[in-house]
Biotite code that builds the C-alpha atoms (Angstrom):
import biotite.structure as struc

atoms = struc.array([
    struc.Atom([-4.688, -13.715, -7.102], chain_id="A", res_id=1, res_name="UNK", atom_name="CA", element="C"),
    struc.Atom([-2.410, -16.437, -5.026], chain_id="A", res_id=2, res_name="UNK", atom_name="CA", element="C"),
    struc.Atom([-3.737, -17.834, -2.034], chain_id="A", res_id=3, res_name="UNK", atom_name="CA", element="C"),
    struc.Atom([-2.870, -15.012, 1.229], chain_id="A", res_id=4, res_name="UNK", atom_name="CA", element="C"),
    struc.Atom([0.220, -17.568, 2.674], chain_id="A", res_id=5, res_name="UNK", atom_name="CA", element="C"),
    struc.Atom([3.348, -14.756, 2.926], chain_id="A", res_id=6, res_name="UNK", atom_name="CA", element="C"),
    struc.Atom([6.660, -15.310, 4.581], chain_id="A", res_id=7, res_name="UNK", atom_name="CA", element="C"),
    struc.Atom([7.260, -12.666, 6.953], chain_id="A", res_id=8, res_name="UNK", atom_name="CA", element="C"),
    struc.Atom([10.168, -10.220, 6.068], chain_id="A", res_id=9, res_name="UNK", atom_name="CA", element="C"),
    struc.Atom([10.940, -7.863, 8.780], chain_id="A", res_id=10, res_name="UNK", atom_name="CA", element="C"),
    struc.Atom([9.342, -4.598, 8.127], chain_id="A", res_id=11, res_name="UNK", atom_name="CA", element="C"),
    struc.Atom([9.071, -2.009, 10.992], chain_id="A", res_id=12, res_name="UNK", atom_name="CA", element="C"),
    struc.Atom([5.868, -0.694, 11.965], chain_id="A", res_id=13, res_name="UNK", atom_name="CA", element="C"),
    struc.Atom([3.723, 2.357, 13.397], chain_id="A", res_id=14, res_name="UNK", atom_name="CA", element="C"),
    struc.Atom([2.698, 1.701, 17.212], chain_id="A", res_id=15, res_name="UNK", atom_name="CA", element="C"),
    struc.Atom([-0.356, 3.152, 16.501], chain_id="A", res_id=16, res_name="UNK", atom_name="CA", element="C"),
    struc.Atom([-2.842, 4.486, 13.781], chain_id="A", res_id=17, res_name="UNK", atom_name="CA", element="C"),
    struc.Atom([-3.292, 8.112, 13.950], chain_id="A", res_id=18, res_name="UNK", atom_name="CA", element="C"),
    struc.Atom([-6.798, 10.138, 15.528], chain_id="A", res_id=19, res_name="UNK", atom_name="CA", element="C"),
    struc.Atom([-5.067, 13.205, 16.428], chain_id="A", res_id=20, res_name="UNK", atom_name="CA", element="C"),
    struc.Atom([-6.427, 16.375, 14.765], chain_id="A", res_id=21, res_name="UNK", atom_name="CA", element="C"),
    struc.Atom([-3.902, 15.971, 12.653], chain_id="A", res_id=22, res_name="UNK", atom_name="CA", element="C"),
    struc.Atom([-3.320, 12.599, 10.693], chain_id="A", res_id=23, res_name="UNK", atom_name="CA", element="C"),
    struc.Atom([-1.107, 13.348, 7.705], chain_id="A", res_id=24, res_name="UNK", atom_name="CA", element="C"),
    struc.Atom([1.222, 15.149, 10.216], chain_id="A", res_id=25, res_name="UNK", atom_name="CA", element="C"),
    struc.Atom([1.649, 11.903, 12.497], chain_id="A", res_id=26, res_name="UNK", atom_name="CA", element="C"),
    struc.Atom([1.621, 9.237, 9.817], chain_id="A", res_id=27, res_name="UNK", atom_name="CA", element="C"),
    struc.Atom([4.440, 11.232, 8.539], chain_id="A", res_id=28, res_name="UNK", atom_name="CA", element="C"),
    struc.Atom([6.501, 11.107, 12.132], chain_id="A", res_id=29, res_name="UNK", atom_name="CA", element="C"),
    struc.Atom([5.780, 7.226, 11.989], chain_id="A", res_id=30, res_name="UNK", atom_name="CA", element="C"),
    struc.Atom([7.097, 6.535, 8.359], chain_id="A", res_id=31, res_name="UNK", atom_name="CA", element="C"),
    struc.Atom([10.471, 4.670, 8.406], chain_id="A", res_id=32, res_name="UNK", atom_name="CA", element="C"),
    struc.Atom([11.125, 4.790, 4.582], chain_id="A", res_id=33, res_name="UNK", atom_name="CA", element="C"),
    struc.Atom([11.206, 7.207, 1.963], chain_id="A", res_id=34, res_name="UNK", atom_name="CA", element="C"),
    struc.Atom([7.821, 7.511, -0.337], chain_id="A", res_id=35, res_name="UNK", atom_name="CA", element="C"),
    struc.Atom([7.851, 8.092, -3.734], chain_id="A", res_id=36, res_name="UNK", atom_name="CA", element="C"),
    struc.Atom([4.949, 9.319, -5.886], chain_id="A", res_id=37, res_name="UNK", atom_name="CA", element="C"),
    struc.Atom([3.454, 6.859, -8.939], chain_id="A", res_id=38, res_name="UNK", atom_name="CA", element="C"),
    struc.Atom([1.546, 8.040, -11.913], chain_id="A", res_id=39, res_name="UNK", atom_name="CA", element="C"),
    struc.Atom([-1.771, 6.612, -10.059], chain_id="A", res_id=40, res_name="UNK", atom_name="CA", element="C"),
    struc.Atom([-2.927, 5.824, -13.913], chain_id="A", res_id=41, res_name="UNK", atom_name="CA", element="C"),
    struc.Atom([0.013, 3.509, -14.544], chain_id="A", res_id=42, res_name="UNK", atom_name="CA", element="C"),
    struc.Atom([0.270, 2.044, -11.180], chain_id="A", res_id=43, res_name="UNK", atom_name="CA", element="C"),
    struc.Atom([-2.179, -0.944, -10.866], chain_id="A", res_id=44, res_name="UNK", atom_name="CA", element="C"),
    struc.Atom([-3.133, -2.631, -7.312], chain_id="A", res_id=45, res_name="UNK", atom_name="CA", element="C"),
    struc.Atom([-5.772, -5.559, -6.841], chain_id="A", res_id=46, res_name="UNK", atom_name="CA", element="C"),
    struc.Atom([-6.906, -5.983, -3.262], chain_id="A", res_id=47, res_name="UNK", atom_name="CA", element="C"),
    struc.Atom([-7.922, -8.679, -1.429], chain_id="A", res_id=48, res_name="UNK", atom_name="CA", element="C"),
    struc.Atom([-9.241, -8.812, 1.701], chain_id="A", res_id=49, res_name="UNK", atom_name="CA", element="C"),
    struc.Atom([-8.509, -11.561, 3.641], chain_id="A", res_id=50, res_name="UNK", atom_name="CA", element="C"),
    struc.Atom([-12.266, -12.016, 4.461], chain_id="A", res_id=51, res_name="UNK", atom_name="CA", element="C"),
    struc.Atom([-13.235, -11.128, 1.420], chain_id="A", res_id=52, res_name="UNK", atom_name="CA", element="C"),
    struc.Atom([-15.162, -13.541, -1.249], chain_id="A", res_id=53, res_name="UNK", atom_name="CA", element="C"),
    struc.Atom([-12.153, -14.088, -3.702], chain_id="A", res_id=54, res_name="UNK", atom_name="CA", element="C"),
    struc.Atom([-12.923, -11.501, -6.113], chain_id="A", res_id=55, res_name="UNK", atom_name="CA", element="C"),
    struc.Atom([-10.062, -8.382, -5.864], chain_id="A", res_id=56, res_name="UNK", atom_name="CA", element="C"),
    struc.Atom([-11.229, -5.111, -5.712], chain_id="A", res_id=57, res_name="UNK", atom_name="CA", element="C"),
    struc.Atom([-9.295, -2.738, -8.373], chain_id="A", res_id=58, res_name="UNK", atom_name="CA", element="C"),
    struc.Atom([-7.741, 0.619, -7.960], chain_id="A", res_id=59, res_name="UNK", atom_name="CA", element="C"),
    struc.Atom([-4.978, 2.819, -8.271], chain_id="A", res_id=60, res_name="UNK", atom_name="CA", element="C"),
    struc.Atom([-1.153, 3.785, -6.230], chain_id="A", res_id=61, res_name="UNK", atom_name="CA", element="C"),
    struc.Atom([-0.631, 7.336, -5.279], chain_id="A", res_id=62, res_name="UNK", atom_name="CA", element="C"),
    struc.Atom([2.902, 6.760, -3.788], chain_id="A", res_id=63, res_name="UNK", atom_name="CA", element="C"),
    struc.Atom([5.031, 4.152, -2.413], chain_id="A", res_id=64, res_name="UNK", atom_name="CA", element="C"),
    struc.Atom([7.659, 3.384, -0.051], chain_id="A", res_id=65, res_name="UNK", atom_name="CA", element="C"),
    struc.Atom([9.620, 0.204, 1.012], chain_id="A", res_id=66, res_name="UNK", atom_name="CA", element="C"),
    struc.Atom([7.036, -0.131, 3.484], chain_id="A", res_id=67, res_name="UNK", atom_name="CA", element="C"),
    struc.Atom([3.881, 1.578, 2.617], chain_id="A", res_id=68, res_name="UNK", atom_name="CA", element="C"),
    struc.Atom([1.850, 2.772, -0.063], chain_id="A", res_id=69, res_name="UNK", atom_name="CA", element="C"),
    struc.Atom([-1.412, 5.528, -0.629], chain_id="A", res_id=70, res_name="UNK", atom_name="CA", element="C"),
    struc.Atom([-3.895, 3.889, -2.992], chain_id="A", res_id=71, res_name="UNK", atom_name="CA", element="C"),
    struc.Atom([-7.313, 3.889, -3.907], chain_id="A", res_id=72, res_name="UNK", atom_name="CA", element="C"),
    struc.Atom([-10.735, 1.924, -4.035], chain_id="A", res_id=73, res_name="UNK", atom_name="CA", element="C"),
    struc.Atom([-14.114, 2.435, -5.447], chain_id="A", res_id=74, res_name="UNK", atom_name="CA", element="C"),
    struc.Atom([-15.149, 1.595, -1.834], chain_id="A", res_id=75, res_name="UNK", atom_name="CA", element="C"),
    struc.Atom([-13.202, 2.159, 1.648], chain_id="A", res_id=76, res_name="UNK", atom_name="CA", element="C"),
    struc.Atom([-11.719, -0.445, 3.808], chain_id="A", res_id=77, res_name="UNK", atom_name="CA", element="C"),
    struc.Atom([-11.700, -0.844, 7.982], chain_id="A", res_id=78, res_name="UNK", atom_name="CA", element="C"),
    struc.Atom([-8.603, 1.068, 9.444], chain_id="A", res_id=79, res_name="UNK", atom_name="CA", element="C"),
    struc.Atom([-7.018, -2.198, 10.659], chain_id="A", res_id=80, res_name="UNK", atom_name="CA", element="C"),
    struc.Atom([-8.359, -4.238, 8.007], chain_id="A", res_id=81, res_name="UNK", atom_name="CA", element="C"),
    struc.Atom([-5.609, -6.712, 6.973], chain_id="A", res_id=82, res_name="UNK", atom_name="CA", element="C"),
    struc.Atom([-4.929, -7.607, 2.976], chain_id="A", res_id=83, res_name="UNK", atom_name="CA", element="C"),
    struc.Atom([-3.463, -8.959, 0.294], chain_id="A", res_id=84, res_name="UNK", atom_name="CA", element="C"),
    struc.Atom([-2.239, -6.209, -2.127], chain_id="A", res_id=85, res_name="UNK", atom_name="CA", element="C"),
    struc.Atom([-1.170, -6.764, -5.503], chain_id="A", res_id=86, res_name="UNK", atom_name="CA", element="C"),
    struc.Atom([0.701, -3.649, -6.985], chain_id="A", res_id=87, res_name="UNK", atom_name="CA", element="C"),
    struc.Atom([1.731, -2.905, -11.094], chain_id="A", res_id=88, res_name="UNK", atom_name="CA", element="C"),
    struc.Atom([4.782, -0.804, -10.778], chain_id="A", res_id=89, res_name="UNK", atom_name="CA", element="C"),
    struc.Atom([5.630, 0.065, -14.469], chain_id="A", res_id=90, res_name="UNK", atom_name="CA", element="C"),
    struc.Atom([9.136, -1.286, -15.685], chain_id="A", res_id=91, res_name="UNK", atom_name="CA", element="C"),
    struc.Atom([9.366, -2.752, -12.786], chain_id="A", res_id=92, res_name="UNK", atom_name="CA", element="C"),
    struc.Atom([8.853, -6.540, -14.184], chain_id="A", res_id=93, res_name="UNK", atom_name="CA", element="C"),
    struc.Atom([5.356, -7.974, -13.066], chain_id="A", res_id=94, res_name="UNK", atom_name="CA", element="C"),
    struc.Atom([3.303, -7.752, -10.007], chain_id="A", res_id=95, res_name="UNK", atom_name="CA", element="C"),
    struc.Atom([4.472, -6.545, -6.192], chain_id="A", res_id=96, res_name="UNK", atom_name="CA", element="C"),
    struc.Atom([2.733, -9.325, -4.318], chain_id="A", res_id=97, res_name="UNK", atom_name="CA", element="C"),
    struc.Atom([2.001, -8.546, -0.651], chain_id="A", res_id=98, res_name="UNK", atom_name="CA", element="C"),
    struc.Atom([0.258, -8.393, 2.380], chain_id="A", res_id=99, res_name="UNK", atom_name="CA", element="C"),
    struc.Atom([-0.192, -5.199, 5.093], chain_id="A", res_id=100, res_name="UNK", atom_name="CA", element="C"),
    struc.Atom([-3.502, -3.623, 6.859], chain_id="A", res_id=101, res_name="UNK", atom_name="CA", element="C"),
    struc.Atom([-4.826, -0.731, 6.261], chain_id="A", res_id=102, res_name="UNK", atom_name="CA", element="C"),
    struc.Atom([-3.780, 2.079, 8.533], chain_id="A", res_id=103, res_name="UNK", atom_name="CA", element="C"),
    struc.Atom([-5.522, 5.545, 8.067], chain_id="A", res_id=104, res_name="UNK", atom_name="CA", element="C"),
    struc.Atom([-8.979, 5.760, 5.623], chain_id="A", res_id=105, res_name="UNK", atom_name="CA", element="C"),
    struc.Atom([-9.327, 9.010, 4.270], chain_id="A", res_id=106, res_name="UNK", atom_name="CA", element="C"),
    struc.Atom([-12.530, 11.065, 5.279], chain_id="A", res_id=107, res_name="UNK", atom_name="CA", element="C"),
    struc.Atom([-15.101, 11.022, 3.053], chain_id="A", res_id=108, res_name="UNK", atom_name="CA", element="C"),
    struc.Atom([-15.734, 14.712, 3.165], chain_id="A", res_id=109, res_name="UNK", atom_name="CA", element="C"),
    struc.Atom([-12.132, 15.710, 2.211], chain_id="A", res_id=110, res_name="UNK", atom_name="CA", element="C"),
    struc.Atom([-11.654, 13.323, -0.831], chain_id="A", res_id=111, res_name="UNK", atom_name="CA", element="C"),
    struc.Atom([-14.963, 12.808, -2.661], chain_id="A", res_id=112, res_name="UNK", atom_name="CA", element="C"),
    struc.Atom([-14.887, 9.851, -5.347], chain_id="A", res_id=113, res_name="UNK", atom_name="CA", element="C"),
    struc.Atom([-12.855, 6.354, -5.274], chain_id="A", res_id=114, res_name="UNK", atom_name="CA", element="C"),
    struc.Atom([-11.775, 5.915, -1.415], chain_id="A", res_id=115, res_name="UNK", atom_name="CA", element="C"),
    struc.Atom([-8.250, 6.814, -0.855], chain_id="A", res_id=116, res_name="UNK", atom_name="CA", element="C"),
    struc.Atom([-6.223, 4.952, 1.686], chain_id="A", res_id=117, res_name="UNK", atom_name="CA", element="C"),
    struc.Atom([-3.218, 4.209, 3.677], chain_id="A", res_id=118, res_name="UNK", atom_name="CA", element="C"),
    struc.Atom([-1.688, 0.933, 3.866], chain_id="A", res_id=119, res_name="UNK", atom_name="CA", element="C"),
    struc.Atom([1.586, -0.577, 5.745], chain_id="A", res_id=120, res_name="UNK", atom_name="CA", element="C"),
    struc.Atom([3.233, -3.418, 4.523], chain_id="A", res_id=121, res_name="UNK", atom_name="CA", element="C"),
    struc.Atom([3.583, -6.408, 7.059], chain_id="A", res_id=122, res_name="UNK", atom_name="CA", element="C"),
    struc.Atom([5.092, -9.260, 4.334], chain_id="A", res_id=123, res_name="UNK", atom_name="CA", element="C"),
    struc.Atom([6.067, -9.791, 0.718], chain_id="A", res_id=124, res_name="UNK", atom_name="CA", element="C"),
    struc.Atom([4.624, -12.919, -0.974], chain_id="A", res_id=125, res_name="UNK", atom_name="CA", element="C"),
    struc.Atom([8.714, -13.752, -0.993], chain_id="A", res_id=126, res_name="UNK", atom_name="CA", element="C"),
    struc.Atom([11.829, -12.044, -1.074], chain_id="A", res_id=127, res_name="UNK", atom_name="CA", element="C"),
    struc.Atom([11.900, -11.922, -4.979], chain_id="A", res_id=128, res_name="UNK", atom_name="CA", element="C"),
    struc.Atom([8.618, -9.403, -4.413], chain_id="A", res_id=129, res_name="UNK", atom_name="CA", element="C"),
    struc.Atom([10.313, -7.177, -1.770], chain_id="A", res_id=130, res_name="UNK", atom_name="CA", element="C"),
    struc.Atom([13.879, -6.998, -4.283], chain_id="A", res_id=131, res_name="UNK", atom_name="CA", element="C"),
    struc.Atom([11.543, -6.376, -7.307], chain_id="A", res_id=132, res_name="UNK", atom_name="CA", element="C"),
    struc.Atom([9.849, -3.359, -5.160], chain_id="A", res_id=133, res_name="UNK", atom_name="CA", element="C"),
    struc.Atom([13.195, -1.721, -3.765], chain_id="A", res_id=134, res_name="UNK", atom_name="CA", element="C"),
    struc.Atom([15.096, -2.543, -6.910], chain_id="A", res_id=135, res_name="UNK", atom_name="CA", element="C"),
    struc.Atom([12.165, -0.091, -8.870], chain_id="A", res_id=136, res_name="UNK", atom_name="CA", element="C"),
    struc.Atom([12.623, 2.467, -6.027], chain_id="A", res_id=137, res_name="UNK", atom_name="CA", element="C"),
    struc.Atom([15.949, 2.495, -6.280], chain_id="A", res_id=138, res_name="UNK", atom_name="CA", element="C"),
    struc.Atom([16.298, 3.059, -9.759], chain_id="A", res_id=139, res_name="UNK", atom_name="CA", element="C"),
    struc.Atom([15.520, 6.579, -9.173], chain_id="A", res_id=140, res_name="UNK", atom_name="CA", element="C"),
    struc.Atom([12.843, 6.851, -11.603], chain_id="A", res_id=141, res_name="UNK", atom_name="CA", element="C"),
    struc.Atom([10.021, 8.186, -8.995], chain_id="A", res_id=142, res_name="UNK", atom_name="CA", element="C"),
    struc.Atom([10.346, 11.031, -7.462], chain_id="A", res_id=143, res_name="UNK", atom_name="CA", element="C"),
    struc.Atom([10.074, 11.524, -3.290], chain_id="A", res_id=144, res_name="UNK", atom_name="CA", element="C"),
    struc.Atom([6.197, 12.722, -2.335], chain_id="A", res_id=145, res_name="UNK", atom_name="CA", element="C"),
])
């Protein structure tokens, strides 16, 4: 994975994380893009935390938007927790490099197995990144979750 150095491209971004009684409900008033749901099978991501001790952890993409994406891990990361993300978007020409934090963790007791989680994107590795990842959703291949 390439070193965690990304230029910052202006995404917007939640004011808060959510610990209402209802999270799904305002994540969803807090999204500024339209998501779009992956074949989680098809749709690599390798994470890196930015403590972390250089080896990615491996999972799967649930859906995706310009600025967020649902994915999972064996194990769960820190709401907050900021990352490199690497994500495998099929016919989309090569890797999605970039870097968000992780914004809502699934409970445990809800979703049993690999860790689901929320994450919001901050910065693309570069602009070529950020055109490959709105040039797949724009394609109109996915469709809106």
């Amino acid at each position: 994975m390439k070193a965690l150095a990304f230029q910052c491209l202006n995404t917007s971004s939640p004011s808060t994380t959510s610990t209402d009684n209802d999270p799904m409900t305002a994540l969803a008033d807090q999204r500024t893009s339209e998501r779009y749901g992956v074949h989680a099978p098809y749709t690599a991501v390798r994470v890196e935390t930015r403590g972390g001790a250089g080896v990615p952890l491996e999972g799967h993409a649930y859906d995706i938007s310009a600025t967020g994406l649902r994915f999972e891990l064996d194990e769960g990361l820190k709401v907050g927790e900021p990352l490199s993300l690497e994500l495998l978007l099929p016919g989309a020409g090569g890797w999605v490099r970039l870097a968000g934090r992780v914004v809502r963790l699934f409970d445990e007791a809800d979703d049993p197995g690999p860790r689901r989680m929320a994450l919001h994107v901050d910065s693309f590795e570069d602009e070529s990144h950020r055109e490959r990842l709105l040039g797949h959703l724009d394609r109109g291949y996915l469709m809106m979750a």
